[in-house]
BALONU-316195 format. One record per residue (C-alpha): x, y, z; residue in one letter. Coordinates in pm, 1 decimal. Example, Ala and Ser with C-alpha at 12.3 -4.5 7.8 and 13.67 -1.06 7.14 Angstrom:
<nodes>
<node <1230.0; -450.0; 780.0>; "A">
<node <1367.0; -106.0; 714.0>; "S">
</nodes>
This chain:
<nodes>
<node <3881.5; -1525.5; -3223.1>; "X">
<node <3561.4; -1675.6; -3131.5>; "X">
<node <3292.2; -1690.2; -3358.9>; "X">
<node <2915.3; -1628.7; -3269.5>; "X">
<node <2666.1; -1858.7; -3357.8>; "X">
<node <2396.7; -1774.5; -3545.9>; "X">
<node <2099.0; -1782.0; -3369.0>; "X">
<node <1702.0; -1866.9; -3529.7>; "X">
<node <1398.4; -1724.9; -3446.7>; "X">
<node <1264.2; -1920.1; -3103.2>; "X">
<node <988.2; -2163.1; -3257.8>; "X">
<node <719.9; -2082.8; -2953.5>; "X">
<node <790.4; -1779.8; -2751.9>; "X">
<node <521.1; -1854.5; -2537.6>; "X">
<node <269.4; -1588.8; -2651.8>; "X">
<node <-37.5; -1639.6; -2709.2>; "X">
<node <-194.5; -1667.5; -3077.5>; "X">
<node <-487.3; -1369.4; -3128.0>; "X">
<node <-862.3; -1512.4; -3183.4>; "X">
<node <-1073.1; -1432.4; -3431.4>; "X">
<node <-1175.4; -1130.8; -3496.4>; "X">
<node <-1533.8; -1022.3; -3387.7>; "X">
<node <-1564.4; -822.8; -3731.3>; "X">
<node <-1381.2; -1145.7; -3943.9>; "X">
<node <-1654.3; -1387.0; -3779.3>; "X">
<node <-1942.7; -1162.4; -3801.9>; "X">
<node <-2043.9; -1028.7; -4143.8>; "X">
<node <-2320.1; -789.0; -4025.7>; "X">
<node <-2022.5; -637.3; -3773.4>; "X">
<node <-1777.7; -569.3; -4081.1>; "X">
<node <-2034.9; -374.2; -4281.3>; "X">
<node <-2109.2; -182.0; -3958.0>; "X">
<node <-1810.8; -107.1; -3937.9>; "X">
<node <-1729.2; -64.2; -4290.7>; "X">
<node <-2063.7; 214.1; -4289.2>; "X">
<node <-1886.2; 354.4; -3964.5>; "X">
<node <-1560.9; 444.6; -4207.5>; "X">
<node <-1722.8; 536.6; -4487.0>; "X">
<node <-1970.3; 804.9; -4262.0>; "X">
<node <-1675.9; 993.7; -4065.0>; "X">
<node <-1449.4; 1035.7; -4414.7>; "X">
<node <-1829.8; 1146.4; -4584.1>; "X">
<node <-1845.1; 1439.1; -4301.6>; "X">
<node <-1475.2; 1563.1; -4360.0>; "X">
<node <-1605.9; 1758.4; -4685.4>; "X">
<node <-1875.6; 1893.5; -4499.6>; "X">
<node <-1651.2; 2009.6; -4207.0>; "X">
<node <-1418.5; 2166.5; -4465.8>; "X">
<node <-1703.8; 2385.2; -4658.6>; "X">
<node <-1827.8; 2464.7; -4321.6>; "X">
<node <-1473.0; 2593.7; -4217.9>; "X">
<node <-1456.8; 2856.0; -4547.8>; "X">
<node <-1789.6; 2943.1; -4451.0>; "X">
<node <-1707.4; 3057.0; -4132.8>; "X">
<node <-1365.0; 3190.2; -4236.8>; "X">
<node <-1601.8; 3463.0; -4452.8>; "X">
<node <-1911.5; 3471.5; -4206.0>; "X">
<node <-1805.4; 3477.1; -3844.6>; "X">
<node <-1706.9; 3893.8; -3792.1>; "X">
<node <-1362.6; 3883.7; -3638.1>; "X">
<node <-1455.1; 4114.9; -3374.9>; "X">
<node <-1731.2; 3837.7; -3230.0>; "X">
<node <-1677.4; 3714.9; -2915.6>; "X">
<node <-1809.2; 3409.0; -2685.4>; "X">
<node <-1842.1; 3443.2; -2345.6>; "X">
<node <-1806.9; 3165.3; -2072.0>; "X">
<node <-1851.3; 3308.6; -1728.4>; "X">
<node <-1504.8; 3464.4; -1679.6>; "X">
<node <-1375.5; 3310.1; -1989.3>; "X">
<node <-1387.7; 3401.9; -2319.7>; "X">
<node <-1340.4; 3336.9; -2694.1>; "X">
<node <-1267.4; 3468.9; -3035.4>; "X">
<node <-1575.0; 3331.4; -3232.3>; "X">
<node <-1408.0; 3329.1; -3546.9>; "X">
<node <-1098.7; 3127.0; -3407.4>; "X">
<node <-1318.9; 2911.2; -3213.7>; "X">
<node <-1528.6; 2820.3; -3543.7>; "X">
<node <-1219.2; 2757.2; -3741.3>; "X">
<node <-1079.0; 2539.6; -3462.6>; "X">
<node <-1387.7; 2334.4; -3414.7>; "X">
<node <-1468.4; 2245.7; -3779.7>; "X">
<node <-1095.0; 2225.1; -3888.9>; "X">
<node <-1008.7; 1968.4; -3666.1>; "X">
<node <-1257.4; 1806.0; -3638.5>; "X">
<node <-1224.3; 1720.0; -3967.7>; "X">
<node <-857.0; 1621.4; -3925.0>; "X">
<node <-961.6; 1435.2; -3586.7>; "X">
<node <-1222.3; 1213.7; -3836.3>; "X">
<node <-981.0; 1135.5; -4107.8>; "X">
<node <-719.0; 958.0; -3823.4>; "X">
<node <-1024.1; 800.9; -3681.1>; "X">
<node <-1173.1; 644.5; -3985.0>; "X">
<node <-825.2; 535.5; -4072.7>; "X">
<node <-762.4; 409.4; -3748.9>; "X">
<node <-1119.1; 209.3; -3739.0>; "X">
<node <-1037.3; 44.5; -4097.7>; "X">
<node <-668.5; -16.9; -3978.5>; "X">
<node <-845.3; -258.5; -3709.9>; "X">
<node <-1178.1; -350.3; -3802.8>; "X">
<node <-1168.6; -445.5; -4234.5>; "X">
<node <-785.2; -441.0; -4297.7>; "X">
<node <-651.4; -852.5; -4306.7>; "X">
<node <-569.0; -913.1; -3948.3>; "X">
<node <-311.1; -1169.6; -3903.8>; "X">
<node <29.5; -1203.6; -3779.4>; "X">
<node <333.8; -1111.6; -3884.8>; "X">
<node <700.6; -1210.9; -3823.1>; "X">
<node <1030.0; -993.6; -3966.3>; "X">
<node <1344.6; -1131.9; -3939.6>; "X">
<node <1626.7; -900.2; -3888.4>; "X">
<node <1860.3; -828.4; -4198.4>; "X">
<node <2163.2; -636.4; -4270.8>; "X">
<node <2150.7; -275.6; -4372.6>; "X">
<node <2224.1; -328.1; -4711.8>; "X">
<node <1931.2; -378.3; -4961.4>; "X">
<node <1984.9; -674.9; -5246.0>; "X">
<node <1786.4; -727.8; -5509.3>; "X">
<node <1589.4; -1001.6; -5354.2>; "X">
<node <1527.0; -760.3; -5069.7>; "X">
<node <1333.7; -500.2; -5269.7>; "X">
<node <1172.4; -776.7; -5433.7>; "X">
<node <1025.3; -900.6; -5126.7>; "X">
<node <963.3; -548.9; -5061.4>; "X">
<node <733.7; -515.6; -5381.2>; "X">
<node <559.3; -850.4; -5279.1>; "X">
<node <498.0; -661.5; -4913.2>; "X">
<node <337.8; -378.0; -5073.6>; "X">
<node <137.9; -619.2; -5319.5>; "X">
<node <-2.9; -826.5; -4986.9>; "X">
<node <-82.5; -510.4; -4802.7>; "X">
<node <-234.6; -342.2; -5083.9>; "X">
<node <-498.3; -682.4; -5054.9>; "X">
<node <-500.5; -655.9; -4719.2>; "X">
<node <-646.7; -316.7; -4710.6>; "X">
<node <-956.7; -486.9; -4858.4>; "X">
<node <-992.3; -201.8; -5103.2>; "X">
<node <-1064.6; -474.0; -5350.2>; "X">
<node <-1406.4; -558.2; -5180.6>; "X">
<node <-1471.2; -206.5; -5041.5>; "X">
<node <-1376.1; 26.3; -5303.2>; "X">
<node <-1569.4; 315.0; -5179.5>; "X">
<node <-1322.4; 369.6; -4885.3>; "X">
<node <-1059.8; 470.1; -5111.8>; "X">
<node <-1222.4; 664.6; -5296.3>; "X">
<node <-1406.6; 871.7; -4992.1>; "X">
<node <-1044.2; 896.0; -4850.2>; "X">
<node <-894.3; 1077.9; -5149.7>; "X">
<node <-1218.1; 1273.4; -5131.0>; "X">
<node <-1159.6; 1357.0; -4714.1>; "X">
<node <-763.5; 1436.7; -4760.6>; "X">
<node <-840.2; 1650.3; -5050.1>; "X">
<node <-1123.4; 1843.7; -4983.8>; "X">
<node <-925.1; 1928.4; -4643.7>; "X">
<node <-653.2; 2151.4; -4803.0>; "X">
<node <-950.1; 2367.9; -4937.9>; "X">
<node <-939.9; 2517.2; -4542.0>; "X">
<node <-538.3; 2527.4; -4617.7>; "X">
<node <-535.4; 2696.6; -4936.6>; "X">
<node <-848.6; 2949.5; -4791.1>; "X">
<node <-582.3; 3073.2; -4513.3>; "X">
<node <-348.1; 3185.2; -4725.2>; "X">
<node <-538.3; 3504.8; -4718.8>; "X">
<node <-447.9; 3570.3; -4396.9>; "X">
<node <-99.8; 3586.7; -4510.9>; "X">
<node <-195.1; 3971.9; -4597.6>; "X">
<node <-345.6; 4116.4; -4925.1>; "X">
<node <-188.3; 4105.0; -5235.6>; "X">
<node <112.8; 4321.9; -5282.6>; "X">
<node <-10.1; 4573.7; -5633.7>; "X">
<node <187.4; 4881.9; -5701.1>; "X">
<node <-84.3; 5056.7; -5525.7>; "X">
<node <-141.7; 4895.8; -5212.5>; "X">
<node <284.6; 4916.1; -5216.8>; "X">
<node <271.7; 5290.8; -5257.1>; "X">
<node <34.2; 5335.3; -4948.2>; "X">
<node <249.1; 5096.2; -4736.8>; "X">
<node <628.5; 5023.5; -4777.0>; "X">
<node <678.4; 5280.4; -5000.4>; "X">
<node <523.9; 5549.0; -4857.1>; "X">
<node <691.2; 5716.5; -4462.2>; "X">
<node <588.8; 5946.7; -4192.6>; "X">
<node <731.2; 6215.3; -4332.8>; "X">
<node <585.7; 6444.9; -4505.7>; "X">
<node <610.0; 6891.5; -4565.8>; "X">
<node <616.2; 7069.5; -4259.3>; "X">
<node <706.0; 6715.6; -4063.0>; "X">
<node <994.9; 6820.4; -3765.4>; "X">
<node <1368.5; 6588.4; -3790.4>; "X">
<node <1349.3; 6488.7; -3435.1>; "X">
<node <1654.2; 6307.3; -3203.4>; "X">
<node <1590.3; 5947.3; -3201.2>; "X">
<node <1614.9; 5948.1; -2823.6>; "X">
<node <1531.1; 6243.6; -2702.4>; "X">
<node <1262.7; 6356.3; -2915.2>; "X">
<node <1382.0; 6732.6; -2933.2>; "X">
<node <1355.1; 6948.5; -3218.1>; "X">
<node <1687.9; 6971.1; -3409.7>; "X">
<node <1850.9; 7347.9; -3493.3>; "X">
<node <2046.2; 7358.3; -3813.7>; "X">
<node <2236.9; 7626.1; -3599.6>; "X">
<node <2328.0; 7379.3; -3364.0>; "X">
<node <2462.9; 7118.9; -3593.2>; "X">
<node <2873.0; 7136.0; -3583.5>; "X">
<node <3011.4; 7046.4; -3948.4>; "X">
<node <3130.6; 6708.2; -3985.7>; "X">
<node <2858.6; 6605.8; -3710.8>; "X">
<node <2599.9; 6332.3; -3761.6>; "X">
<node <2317.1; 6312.3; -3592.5>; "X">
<node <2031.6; 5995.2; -3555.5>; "X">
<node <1676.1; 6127.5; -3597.8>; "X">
<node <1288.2; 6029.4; -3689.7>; "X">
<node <976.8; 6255.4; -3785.8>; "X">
<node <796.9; 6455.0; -3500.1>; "X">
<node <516.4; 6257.0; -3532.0>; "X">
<node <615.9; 5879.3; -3521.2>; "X">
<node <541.4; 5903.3; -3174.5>; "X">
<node <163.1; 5982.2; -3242.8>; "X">
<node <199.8; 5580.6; -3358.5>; "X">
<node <147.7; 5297.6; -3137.6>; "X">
<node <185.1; 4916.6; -3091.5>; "X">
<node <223.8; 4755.5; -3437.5>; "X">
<node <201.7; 5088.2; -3658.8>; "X">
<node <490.0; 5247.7; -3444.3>; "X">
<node <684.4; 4961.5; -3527.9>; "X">
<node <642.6; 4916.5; -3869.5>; "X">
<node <661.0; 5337.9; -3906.4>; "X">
<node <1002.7; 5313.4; -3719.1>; "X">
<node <1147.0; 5066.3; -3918.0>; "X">
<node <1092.4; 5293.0; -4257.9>; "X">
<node <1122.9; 5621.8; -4098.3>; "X">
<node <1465.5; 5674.0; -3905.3>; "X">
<node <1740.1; 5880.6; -4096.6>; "X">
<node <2104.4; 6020.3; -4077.4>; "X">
<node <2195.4; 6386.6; -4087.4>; "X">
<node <2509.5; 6551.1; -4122.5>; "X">
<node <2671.5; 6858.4; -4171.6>; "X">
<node <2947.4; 6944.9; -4445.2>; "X">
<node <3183.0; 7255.8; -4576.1>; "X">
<node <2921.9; 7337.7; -4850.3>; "X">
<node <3180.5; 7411.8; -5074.5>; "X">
<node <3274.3; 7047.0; -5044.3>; "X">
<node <2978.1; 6856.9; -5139.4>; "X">
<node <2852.8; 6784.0; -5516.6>; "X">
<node <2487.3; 6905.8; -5457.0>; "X">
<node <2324.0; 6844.7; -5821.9>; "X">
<node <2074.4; 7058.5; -5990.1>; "X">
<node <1792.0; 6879.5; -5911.3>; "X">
<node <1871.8; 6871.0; -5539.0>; "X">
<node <1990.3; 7254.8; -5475.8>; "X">
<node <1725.2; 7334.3; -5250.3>; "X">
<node <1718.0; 6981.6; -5090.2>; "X">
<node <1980.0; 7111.6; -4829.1>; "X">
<node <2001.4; 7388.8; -4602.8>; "X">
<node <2351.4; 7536.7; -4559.9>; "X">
<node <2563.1; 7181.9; -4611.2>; "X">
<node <2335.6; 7003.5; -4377.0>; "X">
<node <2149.6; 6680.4; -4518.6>; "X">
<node <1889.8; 6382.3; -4460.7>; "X">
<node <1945.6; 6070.4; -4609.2>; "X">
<node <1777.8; 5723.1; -4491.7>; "X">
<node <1931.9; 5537.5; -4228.8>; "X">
<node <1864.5; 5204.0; -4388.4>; "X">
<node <2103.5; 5035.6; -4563.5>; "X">
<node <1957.9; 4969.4; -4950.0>; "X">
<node <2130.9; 4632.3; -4959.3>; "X">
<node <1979.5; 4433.1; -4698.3>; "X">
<node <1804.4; 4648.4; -4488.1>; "X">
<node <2049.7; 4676.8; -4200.8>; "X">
<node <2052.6; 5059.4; -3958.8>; "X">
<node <2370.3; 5257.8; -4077.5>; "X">
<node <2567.5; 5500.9; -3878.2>; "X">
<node <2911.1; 5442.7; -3922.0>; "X">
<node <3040.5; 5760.3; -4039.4>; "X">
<node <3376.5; 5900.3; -4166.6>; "X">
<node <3413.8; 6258.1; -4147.4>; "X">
<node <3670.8; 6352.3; -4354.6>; "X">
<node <3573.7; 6140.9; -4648.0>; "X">
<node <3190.9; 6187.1; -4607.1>; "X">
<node <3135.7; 5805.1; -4603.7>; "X">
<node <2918.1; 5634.6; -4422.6>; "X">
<node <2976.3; 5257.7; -4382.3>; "X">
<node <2722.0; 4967.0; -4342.6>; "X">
<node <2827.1; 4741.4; -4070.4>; "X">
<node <2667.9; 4448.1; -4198.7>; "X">
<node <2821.1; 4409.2; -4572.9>; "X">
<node <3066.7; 4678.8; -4587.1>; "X">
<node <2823.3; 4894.8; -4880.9>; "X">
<node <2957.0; 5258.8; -4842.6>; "X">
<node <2762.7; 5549.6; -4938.2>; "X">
<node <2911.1; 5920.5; -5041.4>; "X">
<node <2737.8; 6161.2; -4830.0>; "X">
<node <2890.2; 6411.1; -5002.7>; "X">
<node <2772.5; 6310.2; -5350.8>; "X">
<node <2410.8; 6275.3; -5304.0>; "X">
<node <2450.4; 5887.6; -5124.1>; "X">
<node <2614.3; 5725.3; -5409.3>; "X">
<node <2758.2; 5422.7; -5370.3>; "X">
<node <3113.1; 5418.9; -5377.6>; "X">
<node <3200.3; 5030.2; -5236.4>; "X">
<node <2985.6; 4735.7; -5140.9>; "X">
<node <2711.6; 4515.7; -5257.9>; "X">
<node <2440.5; 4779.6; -5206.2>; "X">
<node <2309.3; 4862.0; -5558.0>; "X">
<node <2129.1; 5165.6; -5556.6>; "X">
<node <2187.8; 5509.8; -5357.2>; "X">
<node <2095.3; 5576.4; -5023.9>; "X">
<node <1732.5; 5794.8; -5047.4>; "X">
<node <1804.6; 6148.4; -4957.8>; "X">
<node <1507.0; 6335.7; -4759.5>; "X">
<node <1458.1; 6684.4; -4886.0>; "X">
<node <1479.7; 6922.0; -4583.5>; "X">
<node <1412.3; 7316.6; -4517.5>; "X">
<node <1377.7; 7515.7; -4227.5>; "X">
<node <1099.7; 7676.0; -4075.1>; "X">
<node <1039.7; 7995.4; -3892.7>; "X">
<node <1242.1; 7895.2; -3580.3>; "X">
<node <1517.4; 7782.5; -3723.0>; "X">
<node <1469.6; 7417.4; -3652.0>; "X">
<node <1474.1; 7134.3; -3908.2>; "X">
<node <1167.2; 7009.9; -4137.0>; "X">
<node <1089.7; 6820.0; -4433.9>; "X">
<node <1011.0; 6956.5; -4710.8>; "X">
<node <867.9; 6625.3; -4871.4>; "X">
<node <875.6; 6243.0; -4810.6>; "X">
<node <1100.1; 6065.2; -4970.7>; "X">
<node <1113.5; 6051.8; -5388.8>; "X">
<node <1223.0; 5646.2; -5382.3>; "X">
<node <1137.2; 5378.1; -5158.5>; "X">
<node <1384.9; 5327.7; -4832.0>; "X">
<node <1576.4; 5006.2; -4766.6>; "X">
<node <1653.5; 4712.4; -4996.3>; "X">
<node <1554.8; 4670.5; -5354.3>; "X">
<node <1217.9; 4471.6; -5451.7>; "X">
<node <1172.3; 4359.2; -5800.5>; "X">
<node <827.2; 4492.8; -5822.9>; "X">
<node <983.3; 4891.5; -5736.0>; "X">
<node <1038.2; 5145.6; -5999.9>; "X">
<node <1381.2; 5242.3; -5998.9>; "X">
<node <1340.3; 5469.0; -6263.0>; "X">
<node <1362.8; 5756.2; -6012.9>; "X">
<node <1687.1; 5615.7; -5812.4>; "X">
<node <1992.1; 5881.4; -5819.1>; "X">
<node <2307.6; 5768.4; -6034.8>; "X">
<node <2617.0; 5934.8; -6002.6>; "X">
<node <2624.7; 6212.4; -6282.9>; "X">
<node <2247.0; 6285.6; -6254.9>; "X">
<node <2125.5; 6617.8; -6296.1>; "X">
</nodes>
């Protein structure tokens, strides 16, 4: 087997050796430049107060116009002062990098992958000769206005968090998540044809997809976020068949109920139903839910009942709420009260 021969670095690769440099030779150039540093990291601070200014300031509804162009006045704000004061920090390091850090050169030999002892010990020494050759030891303000720059910087960060939305209280969650289109009086509409639904026209053992009447008064955003809660399940069963307890007797009308079509486990739209037994499946996780015993669950890794709608009808015969719904819909929170969730044996 032939070996390979070790080869050294090549004493003189023909490159050129670097001159001076202009700050190194000239004193009055290093402090320029050292003033030059220390003034771009002094305006990130300023940049950053002037970004939560405008965050609170600037209406949201302002607008700039350029000829046929235009621009949020808020977002433009936020973008200008924001990064410009990111755009300063990489210049001022940038300008120390190669005007007042040591500038000489260096040569690193190639070494196996493995790390000995010696290795991180030459390591330590690296960090020890760089840390000098940052010249924080002669210009300690630089440091010091850094830390000041990076920090003062995630004041626009920590500001934005707002936007995330307000915070979630019980009673901003009772106006929003917890609370549906549907309401007394609302009409149980097919989810794709939008027609009133009969309770004479129901077949037992049918099932049926429907929404409120008026989640098509919604639109863009609100229509999607009204769908998602809204959308429910109803079916029709031999009344004398179903366990209907006493606080639900007039929740029904002739065996036909409402429950949520969204799955209290993860969220998922359920449909799968199975006549005979009254169960309706989930196809995500398998949770089943007993139709026929006010939407308990009977299997699965939901862990509350499916939310019944109460549900009456009017003087044409066709199907309305009589109510929202007495729970939240669709998973479990910890902040919800589940004081009011049906358990099998409730009265």
């Amino acid at each position: 087997m032939a070996t390979v021969e070790h080869v050294g670095p090549i004493a003189d690769p023909g490159l050129p050796h670097e001159g001076p440099r202009y700050t190194d030779v000239n004193t009055s150039a290093g402090n320029r430049a050292y003033v030059q540093v220390l003034g771009m990291l002094a305006l990130v601070p300023l940049l950053a107060i002037a970004f939560v200014v405008c965050y609170f300031a600037v209406p949201k509804d302002r607008v700039f116009d350029y000829g046929p162009l235009h621009s949020n006045a808020l977002h433009l704000s936020l973008g200008l002062t924001g990064g410009l004061a990111v755009l300063l920090i990489g210049l001022a390091c940038i300008h120390w990098a190669k005007q007042i850090m040591n500038d000489h050169e260096m040569v690193e030999m190639r070494h196996p992958a493995s790390s000995p002892a010696e290795d991180r010990a030459a390591v330590a020494q690296m960090w020890d000769e760089g840390a000098a050759d940052s010249g924080l030891g002669r210009r300690k303000l630089i440091g010091g206005a850094l830390v000041g720059a990076v920090g003062t910087i995630l004041l626009p960060v920590v500001v934005m968090f707002a936007d995330m939305g307000p915070h979630p209280g019980s009673g901003l969650r009772a106006a929003t998540i917890e609370k549906t289109l549907w309401a007394e009086g609302v009409k149980l509409v097919n989810d794709v044809t939008y027609e009133p639904i009969k309770a004479s026209e129901l077949e037992i053992g049918s099932l049926v997809n429907a929404e409120p009447e008026n989640l098509k008064d919604e639109h863009g955003a609100q229509f999607v976020r009204e769908k998602a809660k809204s959308p429910i399940v109803i079916v029709r069963m031999e009344p004398e068949r179903i366990k209907i307890p006493d606080s639900r007797k007039d929740w029904h009308v002739a065996g036909i109920l409402a429950y949520s079509k969204i799955c209290t486990h993860v969220g998922c739209p359920i449909s799968l139903w199975e006549r005979t037994t009254h169960h309706l499946l989930c196809p995500c996780h398998q949770s089943t839910f007993d139709l026929g015993d006010s939407g308990v669950v009977v299997f699965g890794p939901a862990a509350r009942s499916l939310p019944q709608l109460p549900i009456a009808v009017d003087g044409d015969g066709f199907l309305v709420a009589k109510s929202d719904f007495t729970v939240p819909v669709g998973p479990s929170y910890f902040e919800r009260d589940s004081r009011h969730d049906y358990k099998k044996g409730d009265n």
